[in-house]
N, C-alpha and C positions, 0 to 999 in steps of 0.2 A: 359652746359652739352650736350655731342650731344649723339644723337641717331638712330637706323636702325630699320623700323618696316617693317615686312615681310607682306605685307597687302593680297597676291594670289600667287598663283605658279606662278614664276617666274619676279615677281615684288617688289622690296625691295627698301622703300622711307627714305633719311636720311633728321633730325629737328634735331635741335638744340633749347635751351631754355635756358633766361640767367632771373636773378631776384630771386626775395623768391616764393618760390615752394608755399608758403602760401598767393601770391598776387593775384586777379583777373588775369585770365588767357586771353592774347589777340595772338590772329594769325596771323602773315602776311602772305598774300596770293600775291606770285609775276604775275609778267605776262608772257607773252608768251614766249617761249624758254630762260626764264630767274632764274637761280639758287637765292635761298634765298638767297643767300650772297649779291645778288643785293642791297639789305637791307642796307645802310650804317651802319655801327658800328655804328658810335654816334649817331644816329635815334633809333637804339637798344636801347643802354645805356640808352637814354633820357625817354626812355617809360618803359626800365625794372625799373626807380626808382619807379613807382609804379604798377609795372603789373609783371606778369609772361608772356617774352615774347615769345613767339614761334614761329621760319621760318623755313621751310623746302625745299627741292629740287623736284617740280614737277617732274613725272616721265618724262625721255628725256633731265634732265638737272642735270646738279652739279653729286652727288655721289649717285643719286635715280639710279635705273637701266634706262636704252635707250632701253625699245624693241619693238616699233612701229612698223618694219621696222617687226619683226616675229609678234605682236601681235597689231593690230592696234585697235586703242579704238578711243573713241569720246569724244567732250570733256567738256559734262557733266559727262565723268566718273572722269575729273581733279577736282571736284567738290565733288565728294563722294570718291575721295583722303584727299580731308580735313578732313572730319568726320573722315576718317581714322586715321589718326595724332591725332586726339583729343584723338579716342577711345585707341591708343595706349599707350599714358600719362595719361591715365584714366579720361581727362578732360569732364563733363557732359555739361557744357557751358562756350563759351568765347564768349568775344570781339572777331571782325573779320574785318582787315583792307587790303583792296585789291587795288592794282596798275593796270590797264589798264584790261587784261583778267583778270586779280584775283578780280578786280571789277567787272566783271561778274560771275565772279565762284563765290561771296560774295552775291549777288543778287540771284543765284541757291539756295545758303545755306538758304536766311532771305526766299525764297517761299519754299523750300522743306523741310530743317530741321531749322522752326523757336525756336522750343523747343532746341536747342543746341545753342542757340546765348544769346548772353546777348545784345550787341547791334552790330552795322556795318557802317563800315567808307569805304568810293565810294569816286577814285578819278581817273583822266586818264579815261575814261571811258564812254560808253552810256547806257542804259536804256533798259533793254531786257521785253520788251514793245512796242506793237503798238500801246497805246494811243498818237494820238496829245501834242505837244505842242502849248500853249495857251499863246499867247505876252500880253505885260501889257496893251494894246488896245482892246482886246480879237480877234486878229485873229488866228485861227488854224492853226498849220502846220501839215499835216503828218511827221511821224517821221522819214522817206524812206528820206524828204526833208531837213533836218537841214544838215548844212554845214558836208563835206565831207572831210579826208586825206588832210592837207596838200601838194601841188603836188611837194616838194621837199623830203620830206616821201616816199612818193609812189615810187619814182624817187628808192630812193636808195632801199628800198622794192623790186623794178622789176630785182634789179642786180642779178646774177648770183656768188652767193658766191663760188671761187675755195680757196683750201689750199696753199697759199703760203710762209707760214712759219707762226711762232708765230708773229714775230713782225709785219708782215703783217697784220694778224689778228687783233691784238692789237690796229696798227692803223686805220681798219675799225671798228672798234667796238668803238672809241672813236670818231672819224667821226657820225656815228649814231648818239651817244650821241650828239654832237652838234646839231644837226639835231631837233630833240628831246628836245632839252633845248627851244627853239622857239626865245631865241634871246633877251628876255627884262635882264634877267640878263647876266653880263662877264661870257662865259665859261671857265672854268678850265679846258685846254687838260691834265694838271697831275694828277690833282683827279681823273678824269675819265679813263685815264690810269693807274694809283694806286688798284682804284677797280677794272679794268677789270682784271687786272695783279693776284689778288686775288684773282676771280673767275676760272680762269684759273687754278689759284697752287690749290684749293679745288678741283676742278671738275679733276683733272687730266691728261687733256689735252684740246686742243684749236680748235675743233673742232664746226662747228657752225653747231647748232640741226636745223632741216625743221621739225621735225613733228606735231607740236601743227599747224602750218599753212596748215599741210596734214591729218590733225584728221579730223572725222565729225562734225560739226557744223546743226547739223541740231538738233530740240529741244528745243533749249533754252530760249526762246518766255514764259515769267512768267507771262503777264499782269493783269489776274484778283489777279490771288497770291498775288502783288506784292502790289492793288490798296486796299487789304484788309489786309496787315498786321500790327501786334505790334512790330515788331523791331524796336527798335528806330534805324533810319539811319542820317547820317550827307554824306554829299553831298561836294567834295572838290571842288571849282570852280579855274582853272586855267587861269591866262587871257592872256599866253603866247601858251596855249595848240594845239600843231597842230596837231594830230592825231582825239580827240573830244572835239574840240573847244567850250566855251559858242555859242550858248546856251542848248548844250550837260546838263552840271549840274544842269541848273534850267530845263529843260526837265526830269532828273530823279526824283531830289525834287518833281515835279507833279507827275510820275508813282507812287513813292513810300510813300504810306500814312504815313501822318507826319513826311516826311523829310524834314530837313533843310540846308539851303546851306551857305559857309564860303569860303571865297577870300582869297587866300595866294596870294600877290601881287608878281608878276616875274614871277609865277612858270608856268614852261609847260612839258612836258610831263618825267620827270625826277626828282631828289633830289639831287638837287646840295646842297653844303654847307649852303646858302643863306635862303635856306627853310626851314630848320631843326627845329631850333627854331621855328617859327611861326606855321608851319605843326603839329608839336609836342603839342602844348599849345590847340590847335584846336582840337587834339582826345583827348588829357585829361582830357579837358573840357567837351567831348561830355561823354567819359566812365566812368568820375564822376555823371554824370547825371542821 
């Protein structure tokens, strides 16, 4: 069932929710300039057989309004977007599973609205926190120092995206993906062109949004929140992940009090077909918990 909630003048965010309306309610939270459809289907499916699950279109993406460019916001307000969604399906609290920024926006949620969570799933992702990371030797790292961007990431990050058609698009956007996938498991260019292809026919056109990378980022810093909460968190460790590479996930596991961390082998910074199953069996087990 999908849905439009008017959340402020002139800002209107679309979810959808698929499951029994009477299952534990979980959210996925996408990441940066990327529409909830990102979400594969059968990753849906697999979690609504016991959840009510819910994704929606960050504002600047899919079929939420785009209006940075008149109304510029920051993006811990991407963050009390959520709450939004909740409060609009009247959900008191959910599970909350975040992919890269939404791993951060899920981290905002478990320090600012821990009363609204039931637990929260961190994956793609680093630690909005400046405690140290601590190696199994006990040496400190600052957190400023744990490995950085992939520099073939970054590479395609510094281009200069022009419109030159859909399919142009199409195939820079599956290009990323590769990029992204980090290389241990075979990419799929049709999967990934399938989805992108998807996102495109819901969002209505093939335009690629800049403004979650032109938002404020200033804020987001939870350390003591983070080092003293009850949410139970599970921590996904990727060992293909270029953007935050181990030791990214056991650096959160320490920020975030009594988190636990879980290897999906291949996976890096994407949900190729490969992952689905293992990824899946990983939050189910942490949301039965």
């Amino acid at each position: 069932m999908q849905h439009f909630f008017d959340i402020s003048p002139g800002l209107r965010l679309w979810a959808e929710e698929r499951g029994a309306v009477g299952a534990p309610p979980l959210l996925l939270i996408m990441g940066a300039q990327a529409s909830g459809m990102g979400w594969p289907d059968d990753f849906v499916d697999a979690l609504s057989a016991r959840h009510r699950v819910i994704r929606y279109d960050h504002r600047d993406t899919g079929r939420s309004t785009w209006p940075f460019d008149d109304q510029p916001y920051a993006i811990t307000d991407l963050a009390e977007d959520a709450i939004a969604v909740l409060d609009g399906l009247g959900v008191e609290r959910a599970h909350v599973v975040g992919l890269s920024l939404g791993g951060m926006l899920a981290q905002l949620l478990i320090a600012d609205h821990p009363d609204r969570l039931l637990s929260a799933t961190l994956m793609g992702t680093c630690a909005l926190s400046t405690a140290p990371y601590t190696t199994q030797d006990g040496t400190r790292i600052p957190a400023e120092e744990l490995p950085g961007i992939a520099p073939e990431v970054l590479e395609m990050w510094s281009r200069t995206v022009e419109d030159r058609g859909l399919e142009a698009e199409l195939d820079r956007r599956v290009e990323h993906w590769r990029a992204l996938g980090g290389g241990q498991i075979p990419f799929d260019a049709e999967y990934a062109h399938a989805l992108e292809r998807k996102i495109i026919e819901h969002t209505g056109h093939h335009t690629a949004g800049t403004a979650h990378g032109r938002a404020d980022h200033s804020g987001m810093l939870r350390t003591d929140e983070l080092a003293k909460t009850d949410v139970p968190t599970l921590v996904i460790s990727a060992p293909a992940e270029p953007v935050f590479p181990p030791p990214h996930p056991q650096h959160i596991a320490q920020a975030i009090r009594g988190a636990r961390v879980v290897e999906i082998p291949g996976m890096g910074h994407a949900l190729p077909r490969e992952v689905i199953t293992p990824l899946t069996t990983a939050i189910l087990d942490h949301t039965a918990g």
